[in-house]
N, C-alpha and C positions, 0 to 999 in steps of 0.2 A: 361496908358500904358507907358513905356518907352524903349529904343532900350539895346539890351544885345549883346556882343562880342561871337561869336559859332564858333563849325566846325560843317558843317552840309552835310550827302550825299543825292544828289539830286535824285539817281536811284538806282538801286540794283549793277549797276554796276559800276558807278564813284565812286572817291574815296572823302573821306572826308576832306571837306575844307574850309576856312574861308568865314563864313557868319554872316550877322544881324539879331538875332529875336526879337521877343518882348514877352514883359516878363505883368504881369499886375503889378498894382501897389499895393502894402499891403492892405491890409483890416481890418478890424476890429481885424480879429483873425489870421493875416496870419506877418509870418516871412521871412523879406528879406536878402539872405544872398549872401555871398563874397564868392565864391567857391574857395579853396585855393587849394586843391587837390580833383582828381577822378581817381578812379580804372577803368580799362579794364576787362569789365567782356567778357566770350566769349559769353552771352546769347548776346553782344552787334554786334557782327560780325555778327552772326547769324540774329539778325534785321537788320541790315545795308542792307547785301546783301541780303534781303527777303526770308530765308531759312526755314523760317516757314509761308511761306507764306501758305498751309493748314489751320493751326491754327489760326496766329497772323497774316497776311499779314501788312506789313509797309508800311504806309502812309509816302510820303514822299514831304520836305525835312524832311528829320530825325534826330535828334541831341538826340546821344545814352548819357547812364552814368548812373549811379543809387549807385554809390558807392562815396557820396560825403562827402566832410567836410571843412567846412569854416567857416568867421563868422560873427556875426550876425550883419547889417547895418543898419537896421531900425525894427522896431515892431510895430503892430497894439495896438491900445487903450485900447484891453482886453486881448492881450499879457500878462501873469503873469508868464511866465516859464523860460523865454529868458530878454537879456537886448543888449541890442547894446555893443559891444565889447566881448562878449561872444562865443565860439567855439561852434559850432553847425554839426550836422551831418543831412543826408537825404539819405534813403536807396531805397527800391525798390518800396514802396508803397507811393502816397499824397496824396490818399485820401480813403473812402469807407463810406458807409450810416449810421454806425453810428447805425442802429436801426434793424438789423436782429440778429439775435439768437449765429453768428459768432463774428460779432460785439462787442453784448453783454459778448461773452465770451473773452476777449481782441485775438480775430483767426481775424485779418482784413485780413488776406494771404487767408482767405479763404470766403471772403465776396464777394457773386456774383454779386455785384455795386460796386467794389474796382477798383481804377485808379490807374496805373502804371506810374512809374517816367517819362516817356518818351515812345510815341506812342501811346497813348490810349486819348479818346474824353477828350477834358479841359473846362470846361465848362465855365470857364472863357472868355476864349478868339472865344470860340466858331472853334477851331480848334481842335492839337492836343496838347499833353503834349510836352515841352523838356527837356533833359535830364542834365546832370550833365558836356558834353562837353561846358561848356560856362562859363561867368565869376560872373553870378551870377545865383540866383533860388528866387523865392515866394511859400513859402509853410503855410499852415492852421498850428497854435502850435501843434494841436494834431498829426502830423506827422514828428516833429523835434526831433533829439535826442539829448542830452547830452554827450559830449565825455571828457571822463577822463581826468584831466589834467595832469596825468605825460605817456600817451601816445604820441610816436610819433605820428604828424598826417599824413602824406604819408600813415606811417603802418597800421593807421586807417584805412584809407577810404576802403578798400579791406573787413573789418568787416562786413561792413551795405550789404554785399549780402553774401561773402565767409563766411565771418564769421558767420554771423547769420545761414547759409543754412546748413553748418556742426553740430552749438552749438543747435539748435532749436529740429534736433532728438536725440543727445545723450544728451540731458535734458529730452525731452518723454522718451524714453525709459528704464533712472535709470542709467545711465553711472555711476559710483562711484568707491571708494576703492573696492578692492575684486572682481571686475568683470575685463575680459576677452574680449578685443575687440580688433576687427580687421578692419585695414582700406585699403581699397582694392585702389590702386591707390596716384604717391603723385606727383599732378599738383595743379592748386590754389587751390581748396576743399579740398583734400586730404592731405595738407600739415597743411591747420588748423585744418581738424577734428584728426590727429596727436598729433597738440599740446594741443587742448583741453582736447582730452581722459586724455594724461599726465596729466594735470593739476586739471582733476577731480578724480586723483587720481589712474585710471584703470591699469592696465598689458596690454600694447597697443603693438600688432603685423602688423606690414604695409607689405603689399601683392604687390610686385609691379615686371616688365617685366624686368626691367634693374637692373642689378646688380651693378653698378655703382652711383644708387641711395643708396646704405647700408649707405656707413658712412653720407651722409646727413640726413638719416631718424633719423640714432641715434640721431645727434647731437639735431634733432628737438624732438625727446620726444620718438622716438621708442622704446621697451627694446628689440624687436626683429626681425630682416627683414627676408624676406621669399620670395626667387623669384618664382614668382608664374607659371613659366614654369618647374620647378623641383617637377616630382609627387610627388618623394617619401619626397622632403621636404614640401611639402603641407600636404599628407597624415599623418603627424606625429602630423600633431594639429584637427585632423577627433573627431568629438563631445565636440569640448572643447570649442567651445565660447559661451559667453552667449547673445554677438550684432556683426554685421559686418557695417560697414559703407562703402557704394558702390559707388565710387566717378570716376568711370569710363563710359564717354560719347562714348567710342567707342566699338564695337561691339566683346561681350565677354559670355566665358560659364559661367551661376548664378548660373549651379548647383553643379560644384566646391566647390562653397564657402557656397552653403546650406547643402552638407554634413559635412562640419565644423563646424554649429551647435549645440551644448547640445539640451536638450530635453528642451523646450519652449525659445530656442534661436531665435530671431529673426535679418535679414537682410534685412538693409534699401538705397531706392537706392536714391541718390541726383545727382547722372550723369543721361545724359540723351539718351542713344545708341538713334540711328538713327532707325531702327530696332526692331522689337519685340524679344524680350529675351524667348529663348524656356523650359519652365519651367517643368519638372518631377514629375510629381503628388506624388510619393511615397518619394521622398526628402522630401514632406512636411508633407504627413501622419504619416512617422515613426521620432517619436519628437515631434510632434505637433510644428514644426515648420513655423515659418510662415515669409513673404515675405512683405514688405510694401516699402512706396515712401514717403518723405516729402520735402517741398518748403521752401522757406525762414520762416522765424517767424511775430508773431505780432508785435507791439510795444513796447508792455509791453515788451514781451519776448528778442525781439533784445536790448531795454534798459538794462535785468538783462544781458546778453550775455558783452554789453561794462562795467555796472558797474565789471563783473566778470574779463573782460581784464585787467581792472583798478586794481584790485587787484592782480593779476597773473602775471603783466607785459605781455600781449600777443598782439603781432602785426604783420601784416603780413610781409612774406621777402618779398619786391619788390624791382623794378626795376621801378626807376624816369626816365621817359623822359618828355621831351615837347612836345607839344602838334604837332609842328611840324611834328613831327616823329610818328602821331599816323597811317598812311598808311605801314608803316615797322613793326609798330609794330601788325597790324592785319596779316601781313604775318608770321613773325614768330611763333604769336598766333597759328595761322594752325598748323607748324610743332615743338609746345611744345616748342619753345624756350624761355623758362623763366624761372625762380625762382624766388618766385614764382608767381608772379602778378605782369604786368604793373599797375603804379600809374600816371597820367600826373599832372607836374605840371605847374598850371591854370598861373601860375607867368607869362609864357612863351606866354599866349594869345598878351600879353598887346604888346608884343617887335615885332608884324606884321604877315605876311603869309610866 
């Protein structure tokens, strides 16, 4: 074991702040790395202050982060994928069993023994996981990823959750030339599954409350914005899509956007409302249209996702602070003050509290 530099919160309610954890030491098949930057996801606020305590309740101290990228400092003996000096990423998952049916099909997001970057039992240490807030990580090869090397890496680290949690259903679903998709919301998700659709070639319309978001959507890949408080401008694209990507966690009408629809269009939600969404049974009969939800991706999947950035040039907008500033910056998280993703950078641990 050795000691690692964190911010970690001790309650639901203190705020996050310089602590010591410990980290194990490499193994056989595990990769130690140099955390150079991590993204601010909001799944991260949301553990901090045990907001899913129903669900996930957080064990605490908690040292959040799941959107890493650094690089590589030591490798275990059977290490073959990584070399010391090498850029490395770590996203939401470090571990799962390897031998269930999900497993087998590279779906680890969906593997019911899968361990999550931070909060979840480590079996290791016989505690919990921690996350991407500190100055380094130990992870098993089979959960490192390779980040392109003419990507920024700031821009990165936002990929290994935003990224993948966008590019993971419009890969299911056939996103390509000639299709018609809509992205409902443009906050961190909503801003990549924008630039993705673009990039896979789609006719992409972003659906969003403020009008003042227009010429930013353009710039990011929109061909057309559509404020989605204007009936009669919504009503003019009624049966024409063939996906919607629903990247809004706050509490909103789905059957708007399921009468936009074409006949076997489907709408998929990667927000996460607080609340149950009240859904119109005949929105979905007439069309055969249908309603679904996806999580982040596998391995496999988040690796073709960065080889795909690597070719596209795509990285997220963020906003670098230090780590200092990461209690401001969960306030303004609350009230959407970003563009579009805080990224911390880890630089900033080393220079004190």
């Amino acid at each position: 074991m050795y000691s690692s530099k964190a911010y970690s919160a001790t309650s639901e309610k203190s705020p996050l702040a310089s602590t010591t954890i410990a980290r194990r030491d490499p193994t056989e098949n595990d990769v130690q790395i140099e955390i150079l930057f991590c993204g601010i996801c909001h799944s991260d606020l949301h553990q901090v202050r045990n907001e899913w305590s129903g669900v996930m309740p957080t064990v605490y101290p908690c040292v959040p982060g799941h959107e890493i990228v650094g690089r590589v400092t030591k490798v275990g003996p059977a290490v073959t994928k990584f070399k010391v000096g090498d850029i490395a990423a770590v996203g939401c998952l470090v571990d799962s069993d390897g031998t269930c049916p999900e497993c087998k099909e590279s779906l680890e997001q969906f593997c019911p023994n899968l361990i999550l970057t931070y909060n979840f039992p480590d079996k290791h240490t016989g505690g919990v996981t921690y996350g991407g807030y500190s100055d380094s990580i130990v992870v098993t090869e089979r959960f490192v990823l390779k980040v392109p090397s003419n990507l920024d890496l700031a821009g990165a680290a936002p990929l290994l959750c935003a990224g993948i949690t966008t590019f993971s259903p419009l890969h299911h679903w056939g996103v390509a030339k000639g299709k018609k998709v809509g992205v409902v919301g443009l906050g961190g998700l909503g801003h990549m599954g924008v630039k993705f659709a673009h990039a896979l070639g789609a006719h992409v319309v972003l659906f969003t409350t403020s009008p003042n978001k227009k010429e930013d959507a353009l710039r990011l890949g929109a061909d057309e914005v559509v404020v989605s408080r204007n009936a009669d401008e919504v009503a003019k694209h009624a049966g024409s899509f063939d996906f919607i990507l629903d990247a809004v966690s706050a509490d909103h009408d789905i059957n708007v956007y399921l009468n936009l629809l074409r006949r076997d269009g489907n709408i998929c939600l990667v927000g996460a409302p607080e609340k149950p969404l009240s859904v119109a049974a005949f929105n979905l009969l007439f069309g055969r249209r249908s309603l679904s939800g996806s999580p982040i991706g596998g391995i496999a999947e988040t690796q073709e996702m960065l080889d795909f950035c690597g070719r596209n040039n795509i990285t997220a907008d963020v906003e670098i602070i230090p780590i200092q500033k990461v209690n401001e910056a969960y306030e303004r998280l609350v009230k959407a003050d970003v563009k579009y993703r805080f990224v911390i950078d880890m630089a900033s641990l080393k220079s004190g509290t």
